[in-house]
C-alpha positions as CSV (number, residue, x, y, z in Angstrom):
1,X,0.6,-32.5,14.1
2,X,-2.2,-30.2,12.6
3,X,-1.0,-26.9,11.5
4,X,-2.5,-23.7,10.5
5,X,-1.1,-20.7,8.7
6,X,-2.0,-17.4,10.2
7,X,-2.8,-15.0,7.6
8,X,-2.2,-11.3,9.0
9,X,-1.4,-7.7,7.2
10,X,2.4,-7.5,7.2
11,X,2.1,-4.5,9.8
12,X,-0.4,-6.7,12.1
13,X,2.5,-9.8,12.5
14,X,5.3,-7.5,13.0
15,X,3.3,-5.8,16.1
16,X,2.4,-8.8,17.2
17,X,5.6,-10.0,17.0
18,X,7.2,-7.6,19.2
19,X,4.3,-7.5,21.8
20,X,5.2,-11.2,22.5
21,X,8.3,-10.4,22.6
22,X,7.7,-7.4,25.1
23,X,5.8,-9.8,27.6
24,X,8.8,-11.6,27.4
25,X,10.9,-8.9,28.3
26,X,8.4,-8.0,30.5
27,X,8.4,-11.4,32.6
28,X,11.9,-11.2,32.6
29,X,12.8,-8.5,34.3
30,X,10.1,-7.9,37.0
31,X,8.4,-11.5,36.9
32,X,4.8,-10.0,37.1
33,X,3.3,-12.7,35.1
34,X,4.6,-15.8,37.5
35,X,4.8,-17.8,33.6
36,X,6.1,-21.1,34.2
37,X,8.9,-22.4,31.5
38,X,6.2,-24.2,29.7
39,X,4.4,-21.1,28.9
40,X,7.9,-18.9,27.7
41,X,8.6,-21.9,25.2
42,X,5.2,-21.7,24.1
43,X,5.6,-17.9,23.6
44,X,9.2,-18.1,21.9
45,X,8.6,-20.7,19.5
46,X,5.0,-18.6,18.8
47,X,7.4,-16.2,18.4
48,X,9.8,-17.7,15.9
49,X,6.7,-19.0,13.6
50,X,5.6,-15.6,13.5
51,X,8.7,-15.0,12.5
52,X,9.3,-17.5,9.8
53,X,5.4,-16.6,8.3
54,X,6.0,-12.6,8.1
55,X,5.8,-12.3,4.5
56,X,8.1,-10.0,2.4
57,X,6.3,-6.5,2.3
58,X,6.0,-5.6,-1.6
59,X,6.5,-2.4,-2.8
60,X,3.4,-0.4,-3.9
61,X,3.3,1.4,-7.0
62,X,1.2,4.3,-7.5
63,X,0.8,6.0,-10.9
64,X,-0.2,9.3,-11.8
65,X,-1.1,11.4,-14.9
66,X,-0.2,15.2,-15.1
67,X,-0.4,18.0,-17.6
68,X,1.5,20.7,-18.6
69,X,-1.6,22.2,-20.4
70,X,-3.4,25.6,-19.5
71,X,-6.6,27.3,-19.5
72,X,-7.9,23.7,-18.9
73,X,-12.0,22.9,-17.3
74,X,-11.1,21.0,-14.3
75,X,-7.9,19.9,-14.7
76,X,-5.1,21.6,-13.3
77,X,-1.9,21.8,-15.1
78,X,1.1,19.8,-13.0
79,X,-1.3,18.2,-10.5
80,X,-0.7,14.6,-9.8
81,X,-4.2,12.5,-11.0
82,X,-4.0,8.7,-9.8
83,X,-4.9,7.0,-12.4
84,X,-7.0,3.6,-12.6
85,X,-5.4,1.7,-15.8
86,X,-9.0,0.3,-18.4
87,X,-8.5,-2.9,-19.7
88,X,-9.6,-1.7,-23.5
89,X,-6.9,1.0,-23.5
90,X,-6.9,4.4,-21.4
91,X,-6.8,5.2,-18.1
92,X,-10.0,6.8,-15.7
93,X,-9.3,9.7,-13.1
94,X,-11.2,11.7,-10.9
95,X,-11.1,15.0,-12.0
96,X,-11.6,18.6,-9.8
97,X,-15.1,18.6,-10.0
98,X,-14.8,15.1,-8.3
99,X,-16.2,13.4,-12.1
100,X,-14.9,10.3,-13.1
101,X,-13.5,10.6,-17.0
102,X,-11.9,8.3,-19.1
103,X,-9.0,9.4,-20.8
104,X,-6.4,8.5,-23.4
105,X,-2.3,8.6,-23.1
106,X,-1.7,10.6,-26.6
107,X,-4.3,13.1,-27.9
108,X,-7.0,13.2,-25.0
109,X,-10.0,15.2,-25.8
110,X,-9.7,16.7,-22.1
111,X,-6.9,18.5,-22.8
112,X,-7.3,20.2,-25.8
113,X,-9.7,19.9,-28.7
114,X,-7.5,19.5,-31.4
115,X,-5.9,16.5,-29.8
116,X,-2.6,17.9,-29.8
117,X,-1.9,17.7,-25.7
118,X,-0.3,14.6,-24.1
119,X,-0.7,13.3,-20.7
120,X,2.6,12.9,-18.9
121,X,3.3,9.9,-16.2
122,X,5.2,9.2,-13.1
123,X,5.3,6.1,-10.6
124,X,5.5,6.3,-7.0
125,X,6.7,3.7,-5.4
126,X,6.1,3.1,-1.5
127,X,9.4,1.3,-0.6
């Protein structure tokens, strides 16, 4: 027998998951849908591959740069940047104007001109 693998967001099988499940219900208690057998086995074992294909939802990490520094052009000390990681070292973020910069961890030019400022990190994770 042929098979296919339905590929859904995580969110999208679980609801449709329980909406089978709730015509189920549904034709169980007031009958509406006069389903013969045939079709409620086709349902319920819809039902349990759904089941067995919902993937594991992975976490989602987020992570953001902030300063301590003040007196700063567009960038506000202890606001949470999200940060886009650059393959050749540094990080980019959006800053108030609504510029894209490039930045570095240690001794970025955008937070003081002598280098001596620090961008600080945290992770945010969805689970």
């Amino acid at each position: 027998m042929q098979k296919a693998k339905l590929k859904l967001p995580v969110k999208q099988f679980h609801k449709l998951y329980d909406f089978l499940g709730e015509i189920l219900d549904h034709e169980a208690e007031a009958n509406d849908f006069n389903m013969e057998n045939t079709d409620v086995e086709l349902i319920e074992d819809i039902r349990t591959e759904l089941f067995n294909q919902i993937p594991d939802e992975k976490p989602t990490e987020t992570t953001y740069a902030f300063t301590t520094a003040k007196t700063l052009d567009s960038i506000t000390p202890i606001k949470l940047y999200e940060i886009d990681r650059v393959n050749s070292g540094g990080f980019m973020i959006q800053n108030d104007r609504g510029s894209q910069i490039f930045c570095i961890d240690k001794g970025c030019n955008h937070l003081s001109s002598d280098q001596s400022k620090n961008w600080n990190f945290t992770t945010i994770t969805n689970d």
